[in-house]
PyMOL commands that place a pseudoatom at each C-alpha (Angstrom):
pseudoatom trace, name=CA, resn=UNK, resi=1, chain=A, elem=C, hetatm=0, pos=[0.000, 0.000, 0.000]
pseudoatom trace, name=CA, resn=UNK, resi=2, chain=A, elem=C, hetatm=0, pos=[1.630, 3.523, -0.426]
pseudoatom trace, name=CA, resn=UNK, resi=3, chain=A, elem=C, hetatm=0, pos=[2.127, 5.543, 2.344]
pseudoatom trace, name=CA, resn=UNK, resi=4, chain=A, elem=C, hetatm=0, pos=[0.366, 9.378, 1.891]
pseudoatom trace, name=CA, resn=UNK, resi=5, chain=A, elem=C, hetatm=0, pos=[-2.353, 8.347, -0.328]
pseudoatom trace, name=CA, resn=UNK, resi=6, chain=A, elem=C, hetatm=0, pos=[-5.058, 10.973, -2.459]
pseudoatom trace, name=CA, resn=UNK, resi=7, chain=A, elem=C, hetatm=0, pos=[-5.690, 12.577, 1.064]
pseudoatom trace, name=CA, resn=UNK, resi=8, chain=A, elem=C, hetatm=0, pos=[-2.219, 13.307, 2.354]
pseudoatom trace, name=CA, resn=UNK, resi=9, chain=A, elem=C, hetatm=0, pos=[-1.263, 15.278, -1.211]
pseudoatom trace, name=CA, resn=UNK, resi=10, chain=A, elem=C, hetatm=0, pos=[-4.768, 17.482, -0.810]
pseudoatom trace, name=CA, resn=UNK, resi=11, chain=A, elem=C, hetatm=0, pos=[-3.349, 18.151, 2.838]
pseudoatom trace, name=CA, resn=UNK, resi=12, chain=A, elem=C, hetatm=0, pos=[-0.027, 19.062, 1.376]
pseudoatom trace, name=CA, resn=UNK, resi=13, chain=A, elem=C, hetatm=0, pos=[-1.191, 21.306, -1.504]
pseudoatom trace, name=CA, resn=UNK, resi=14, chain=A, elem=C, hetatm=0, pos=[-2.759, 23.304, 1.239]
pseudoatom trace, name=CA, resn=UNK, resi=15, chain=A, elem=C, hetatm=0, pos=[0.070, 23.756, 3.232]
pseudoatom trace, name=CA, resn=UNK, resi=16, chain=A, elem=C, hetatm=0, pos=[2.281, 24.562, 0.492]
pseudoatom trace, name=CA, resn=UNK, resi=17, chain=A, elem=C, hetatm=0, pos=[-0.516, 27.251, -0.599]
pseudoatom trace, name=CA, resn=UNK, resi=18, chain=A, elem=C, hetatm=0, pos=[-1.037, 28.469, 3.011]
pseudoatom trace, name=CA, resn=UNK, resi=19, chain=A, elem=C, hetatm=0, pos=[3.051, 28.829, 2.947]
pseudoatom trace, name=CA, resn=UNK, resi=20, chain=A, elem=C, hetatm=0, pos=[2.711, 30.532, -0.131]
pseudoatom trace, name=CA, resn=UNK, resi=21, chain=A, elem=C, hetatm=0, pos=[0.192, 33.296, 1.621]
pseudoatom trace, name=CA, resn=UNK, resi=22, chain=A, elem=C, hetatm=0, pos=[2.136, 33.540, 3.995]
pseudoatom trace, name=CA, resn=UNK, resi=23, chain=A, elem=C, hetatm=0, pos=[5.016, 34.578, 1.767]
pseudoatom trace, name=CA, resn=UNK, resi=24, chain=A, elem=C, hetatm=0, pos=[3.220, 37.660, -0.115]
pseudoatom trace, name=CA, resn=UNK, resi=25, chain=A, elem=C, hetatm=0, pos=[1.873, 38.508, 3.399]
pseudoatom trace, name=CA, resn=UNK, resi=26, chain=A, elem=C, hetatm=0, pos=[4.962, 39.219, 5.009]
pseudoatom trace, name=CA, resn=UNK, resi=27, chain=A, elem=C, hetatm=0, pos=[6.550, 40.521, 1.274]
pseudoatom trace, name=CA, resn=UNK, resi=28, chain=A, elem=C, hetatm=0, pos=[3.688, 42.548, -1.130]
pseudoatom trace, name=CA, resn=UNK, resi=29, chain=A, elem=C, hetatm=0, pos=[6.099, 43.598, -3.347]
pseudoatom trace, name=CA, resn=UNK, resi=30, chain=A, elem=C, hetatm=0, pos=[6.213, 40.030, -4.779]
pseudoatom trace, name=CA, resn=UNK, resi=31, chain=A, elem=C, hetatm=0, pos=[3.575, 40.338, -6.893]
pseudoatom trace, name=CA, resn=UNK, resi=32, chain=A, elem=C, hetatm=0, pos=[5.379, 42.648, -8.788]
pseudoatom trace, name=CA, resn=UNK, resi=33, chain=A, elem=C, hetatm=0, pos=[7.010, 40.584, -10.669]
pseudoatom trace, name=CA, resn=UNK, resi=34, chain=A, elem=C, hetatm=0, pos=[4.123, 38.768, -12.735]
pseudoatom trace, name=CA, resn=UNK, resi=35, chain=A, elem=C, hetatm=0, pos=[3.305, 42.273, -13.092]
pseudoatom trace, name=CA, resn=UNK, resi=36, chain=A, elem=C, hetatm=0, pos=[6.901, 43.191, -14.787]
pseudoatom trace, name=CA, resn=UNK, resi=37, chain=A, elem=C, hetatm=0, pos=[7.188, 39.955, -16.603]
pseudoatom trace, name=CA, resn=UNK, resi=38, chain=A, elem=C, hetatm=0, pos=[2.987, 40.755, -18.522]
pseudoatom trace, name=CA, resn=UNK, resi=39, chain=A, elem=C, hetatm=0, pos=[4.061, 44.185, -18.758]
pseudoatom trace, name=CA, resn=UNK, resi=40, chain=A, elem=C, hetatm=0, pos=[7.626, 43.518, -20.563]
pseudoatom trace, name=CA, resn=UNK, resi=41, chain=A, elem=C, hetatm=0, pos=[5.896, 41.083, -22.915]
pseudoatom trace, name=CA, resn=UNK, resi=42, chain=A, elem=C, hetatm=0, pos=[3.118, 43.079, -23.820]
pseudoatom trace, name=CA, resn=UNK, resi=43, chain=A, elem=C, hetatm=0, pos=[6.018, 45.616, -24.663]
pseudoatom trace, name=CA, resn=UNK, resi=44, chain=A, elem=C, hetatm=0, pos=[7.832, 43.109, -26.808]
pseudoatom trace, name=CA, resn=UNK, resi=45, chain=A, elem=C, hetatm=0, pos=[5.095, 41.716, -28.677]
pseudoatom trace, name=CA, resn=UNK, resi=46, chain=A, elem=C, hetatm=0, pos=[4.491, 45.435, -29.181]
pseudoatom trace, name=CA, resn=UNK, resi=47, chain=A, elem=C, hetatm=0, pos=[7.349, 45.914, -30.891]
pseudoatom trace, name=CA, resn=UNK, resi=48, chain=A, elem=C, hetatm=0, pos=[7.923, 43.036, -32.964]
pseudoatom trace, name=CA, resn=UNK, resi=49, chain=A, elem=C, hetatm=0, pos=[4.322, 43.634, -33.904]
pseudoatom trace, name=CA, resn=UNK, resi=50, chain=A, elem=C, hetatm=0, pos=[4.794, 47.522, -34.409]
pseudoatom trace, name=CA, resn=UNK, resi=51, chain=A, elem=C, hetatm=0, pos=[7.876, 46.553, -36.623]
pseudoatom trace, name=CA, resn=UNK, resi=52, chain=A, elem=C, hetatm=0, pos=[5.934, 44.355, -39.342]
pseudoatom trace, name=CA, resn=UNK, resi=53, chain=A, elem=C, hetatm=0, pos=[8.144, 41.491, -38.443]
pseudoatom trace, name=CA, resn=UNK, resi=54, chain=A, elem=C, hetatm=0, pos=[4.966, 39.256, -38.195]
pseudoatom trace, name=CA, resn=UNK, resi=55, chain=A, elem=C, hetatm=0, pos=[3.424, 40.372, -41.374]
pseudoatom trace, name=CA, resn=UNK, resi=56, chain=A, elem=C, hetatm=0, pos=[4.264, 37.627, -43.636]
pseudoatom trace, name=CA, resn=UNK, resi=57, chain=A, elem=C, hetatm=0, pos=[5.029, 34.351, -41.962]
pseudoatom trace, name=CA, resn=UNK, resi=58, chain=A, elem=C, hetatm=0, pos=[4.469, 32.479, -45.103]
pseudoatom trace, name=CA, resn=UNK, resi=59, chain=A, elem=C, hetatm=0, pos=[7.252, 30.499, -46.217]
pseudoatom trace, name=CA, resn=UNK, resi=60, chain=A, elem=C, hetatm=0, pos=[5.275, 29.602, -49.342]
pseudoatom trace, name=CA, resn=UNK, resi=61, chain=A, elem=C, hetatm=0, pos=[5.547, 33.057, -50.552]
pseudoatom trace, name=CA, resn=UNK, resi=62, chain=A, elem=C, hetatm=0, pos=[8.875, 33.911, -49.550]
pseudoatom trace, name=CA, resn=UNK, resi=63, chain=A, elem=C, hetatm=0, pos=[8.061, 34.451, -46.015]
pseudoatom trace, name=CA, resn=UNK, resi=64, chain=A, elem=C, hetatm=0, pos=[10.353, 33.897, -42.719]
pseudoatom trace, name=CA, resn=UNK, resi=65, chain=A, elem=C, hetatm=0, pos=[9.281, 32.316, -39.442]
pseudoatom trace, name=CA, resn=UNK, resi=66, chain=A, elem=C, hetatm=0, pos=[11.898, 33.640, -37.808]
pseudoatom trace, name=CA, resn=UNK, resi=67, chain=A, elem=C, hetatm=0, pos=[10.432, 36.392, -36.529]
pseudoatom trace, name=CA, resn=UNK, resi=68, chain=A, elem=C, hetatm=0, pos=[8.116, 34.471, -34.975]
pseudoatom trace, name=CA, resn=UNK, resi=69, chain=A, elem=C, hetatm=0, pos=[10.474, 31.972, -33.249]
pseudoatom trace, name=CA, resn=UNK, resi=70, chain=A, elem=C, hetatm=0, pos=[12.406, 35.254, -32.078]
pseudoatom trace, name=CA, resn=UNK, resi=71, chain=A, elem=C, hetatm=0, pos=[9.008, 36.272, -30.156]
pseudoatom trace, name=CA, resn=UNK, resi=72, chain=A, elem=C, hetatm=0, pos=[8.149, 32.891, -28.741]
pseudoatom trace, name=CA, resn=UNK, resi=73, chain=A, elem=C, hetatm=0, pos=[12.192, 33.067, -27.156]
pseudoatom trace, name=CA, resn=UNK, resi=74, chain=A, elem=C, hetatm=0, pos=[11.735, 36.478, -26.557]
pseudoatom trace, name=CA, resn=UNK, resi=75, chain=A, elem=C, hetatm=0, pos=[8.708, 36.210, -24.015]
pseudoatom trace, name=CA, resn=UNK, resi=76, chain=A, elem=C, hetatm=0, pos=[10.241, 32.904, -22.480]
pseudoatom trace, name=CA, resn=UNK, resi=77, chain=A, elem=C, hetatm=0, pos=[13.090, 34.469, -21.762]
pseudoatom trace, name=CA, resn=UNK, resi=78, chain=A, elem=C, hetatm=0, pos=[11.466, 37.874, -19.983]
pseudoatom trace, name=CA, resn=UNK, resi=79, chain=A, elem=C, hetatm=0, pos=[8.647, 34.845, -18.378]
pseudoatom trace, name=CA, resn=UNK, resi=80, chain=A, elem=C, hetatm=0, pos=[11.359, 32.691, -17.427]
pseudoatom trace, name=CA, resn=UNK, resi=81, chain=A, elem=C, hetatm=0, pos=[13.951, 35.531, -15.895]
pseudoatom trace, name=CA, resn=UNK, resi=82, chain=A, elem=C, hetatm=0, pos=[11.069, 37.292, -13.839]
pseudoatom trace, name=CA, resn=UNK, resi=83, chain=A, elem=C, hetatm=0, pos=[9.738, 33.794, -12.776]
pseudoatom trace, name=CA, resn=UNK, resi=84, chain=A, elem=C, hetatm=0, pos=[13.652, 33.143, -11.596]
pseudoatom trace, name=CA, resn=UNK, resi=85, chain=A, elem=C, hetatm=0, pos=[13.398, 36.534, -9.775]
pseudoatom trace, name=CA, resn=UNK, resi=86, chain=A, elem=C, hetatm=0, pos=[10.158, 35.729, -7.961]
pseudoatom trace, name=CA, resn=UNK, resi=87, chain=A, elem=C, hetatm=0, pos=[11.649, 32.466, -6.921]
pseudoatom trace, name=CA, resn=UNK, resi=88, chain=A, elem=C, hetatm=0, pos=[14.834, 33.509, -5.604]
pseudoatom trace, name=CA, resn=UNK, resi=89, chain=A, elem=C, hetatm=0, pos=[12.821, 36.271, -3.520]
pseudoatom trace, name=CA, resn=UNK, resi=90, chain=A, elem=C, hetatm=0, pos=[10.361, 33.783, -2.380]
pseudoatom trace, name=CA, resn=UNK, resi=91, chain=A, elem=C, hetatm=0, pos=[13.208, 30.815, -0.974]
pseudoatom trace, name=CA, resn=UNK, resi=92, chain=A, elem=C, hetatm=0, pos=[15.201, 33.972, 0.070]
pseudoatom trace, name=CA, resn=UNK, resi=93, chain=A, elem=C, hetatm=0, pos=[11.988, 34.548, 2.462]
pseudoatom trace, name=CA, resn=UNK, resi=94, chain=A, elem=C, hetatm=0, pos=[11.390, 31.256, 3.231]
pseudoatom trace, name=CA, resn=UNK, resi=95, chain=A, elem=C, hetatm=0, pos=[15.196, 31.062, 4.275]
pseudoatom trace, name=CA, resn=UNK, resi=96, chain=A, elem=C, hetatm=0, pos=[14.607, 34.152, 6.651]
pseudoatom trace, name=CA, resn=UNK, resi=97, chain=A, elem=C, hetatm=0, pos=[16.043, 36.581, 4.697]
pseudoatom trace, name=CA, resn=UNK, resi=98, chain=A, elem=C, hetatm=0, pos=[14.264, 40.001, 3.857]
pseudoatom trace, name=CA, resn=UNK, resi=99, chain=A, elem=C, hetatm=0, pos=[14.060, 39.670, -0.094]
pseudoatom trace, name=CA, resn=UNK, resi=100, chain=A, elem=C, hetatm=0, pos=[12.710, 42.610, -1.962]
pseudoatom trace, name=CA, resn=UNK, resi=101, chain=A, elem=C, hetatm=0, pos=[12.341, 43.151, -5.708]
pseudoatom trace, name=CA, resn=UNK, resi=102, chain=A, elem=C, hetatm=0, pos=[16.078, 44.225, -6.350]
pseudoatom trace, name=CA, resn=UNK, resi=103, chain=A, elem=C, hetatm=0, pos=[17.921, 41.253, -4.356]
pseudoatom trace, name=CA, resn=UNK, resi=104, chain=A, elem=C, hetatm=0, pos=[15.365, 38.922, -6.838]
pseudoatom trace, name=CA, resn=UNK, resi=105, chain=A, elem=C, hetatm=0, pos=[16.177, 40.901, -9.808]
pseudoatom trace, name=CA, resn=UNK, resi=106, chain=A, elem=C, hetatm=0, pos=[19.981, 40.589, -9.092]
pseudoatom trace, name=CA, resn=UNK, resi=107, chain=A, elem=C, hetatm=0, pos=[19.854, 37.129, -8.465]
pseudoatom trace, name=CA, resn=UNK, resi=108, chain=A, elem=C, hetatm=0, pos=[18.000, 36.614, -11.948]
pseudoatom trace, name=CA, resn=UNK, resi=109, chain=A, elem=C, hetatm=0, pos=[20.482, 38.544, -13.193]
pseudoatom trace, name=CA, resn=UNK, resi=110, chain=A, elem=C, hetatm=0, pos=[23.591, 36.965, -12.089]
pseudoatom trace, name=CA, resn=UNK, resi=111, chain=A, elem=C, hetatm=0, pos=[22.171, 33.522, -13.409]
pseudoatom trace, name=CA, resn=UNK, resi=112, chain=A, elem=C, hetatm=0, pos=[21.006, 34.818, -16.632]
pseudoatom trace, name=CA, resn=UNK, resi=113, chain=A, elem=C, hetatm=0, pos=[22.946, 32.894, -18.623]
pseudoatom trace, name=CA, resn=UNK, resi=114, chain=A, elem=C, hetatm=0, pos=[21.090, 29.807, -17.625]
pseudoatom trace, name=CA, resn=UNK, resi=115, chain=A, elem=C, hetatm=0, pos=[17.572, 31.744, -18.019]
pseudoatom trace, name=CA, resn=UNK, resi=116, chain=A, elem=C, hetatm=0, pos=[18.831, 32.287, -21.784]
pseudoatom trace, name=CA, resn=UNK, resi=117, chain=A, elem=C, hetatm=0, pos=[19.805, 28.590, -22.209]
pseudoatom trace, name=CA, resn=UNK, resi=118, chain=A, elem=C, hetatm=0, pos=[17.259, 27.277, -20.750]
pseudoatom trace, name=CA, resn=UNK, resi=119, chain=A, elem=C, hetatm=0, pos=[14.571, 29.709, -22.867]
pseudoatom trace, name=CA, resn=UNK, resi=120, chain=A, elem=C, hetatm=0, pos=[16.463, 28.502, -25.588]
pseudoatom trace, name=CA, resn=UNK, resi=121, chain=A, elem=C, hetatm=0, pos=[15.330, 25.156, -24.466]
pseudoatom trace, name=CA, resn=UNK, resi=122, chain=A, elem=C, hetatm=0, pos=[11.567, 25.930, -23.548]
pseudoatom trace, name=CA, resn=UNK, resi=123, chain=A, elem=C, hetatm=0, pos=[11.378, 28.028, -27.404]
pseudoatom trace, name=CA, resn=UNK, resi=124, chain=A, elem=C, hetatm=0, pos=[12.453, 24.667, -29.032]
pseudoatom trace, name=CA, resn=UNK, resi=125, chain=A, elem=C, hetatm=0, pos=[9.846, 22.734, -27.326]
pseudoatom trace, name=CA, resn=UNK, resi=126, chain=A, elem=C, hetatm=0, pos=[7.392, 25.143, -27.975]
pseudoatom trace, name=CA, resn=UNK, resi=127, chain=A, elem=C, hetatm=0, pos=[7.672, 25.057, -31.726]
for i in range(1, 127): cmd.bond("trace and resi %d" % i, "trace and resi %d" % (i + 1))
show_as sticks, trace
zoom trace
């Protein structure tokens, strides 16, 4: 029989989400930075949009999906380095540290060679 069980995950999903409250309780400015990474997408996509880089797509007509694959990496990468940030606040908390959004962002920062490898990675699964 395995130990735990259906009803022994439920329990644990709630304290995992009560330890997660209690996280952005004790540090607000956390939700900032799902708030950064929507905001520097929407910028992006903005841009590449605003550009006419997505205008023709069709490789039947002489058209380049690059452009496209350069937006799907582009918001992974700002996703995946603000996620990074949010998580290094978060265990930084959790460690009993005071994190705030510039000791998350500087963490992200000083591992972003791995967030661009590894949105390289999440790009070519997307596609």
């Amino acid at each position: 029989m395995v130990h735990g069980g259906f009803f022994n995950r439920v329990s644990n999903t709630f304290k995992m989400m009560k330890s997660c409250l209690d996280v952005l309780k004790k540090d607000r400015e956390l939700i900032l930075f799902p708030v950064f990474a929507a905001i520097s997408v929407a910028i992006f996509v903005l841009i590449i949009s605003a550009g006419g880089y997505l205008d023709n797509l069709d490789t039947e007509q002489g058209g380049s999906l690059a452009p496209l694959i350069l937006l799907i990496f582009g918001a992974n990468f700002l996703i995946v380095f603000f996620n990074s940030a949010l998580v290094s606040a978060a265990l930084e908390r959790l460690r009993g540290g005071d994190p705030n959004v510039k000791s998350g962002l500087s963490h992200a920062i000083k591992h972003i060679h791995h967030i661009f490898f590894w949105s390289i990675i999440v790009t070519i699964v997307a596609i």
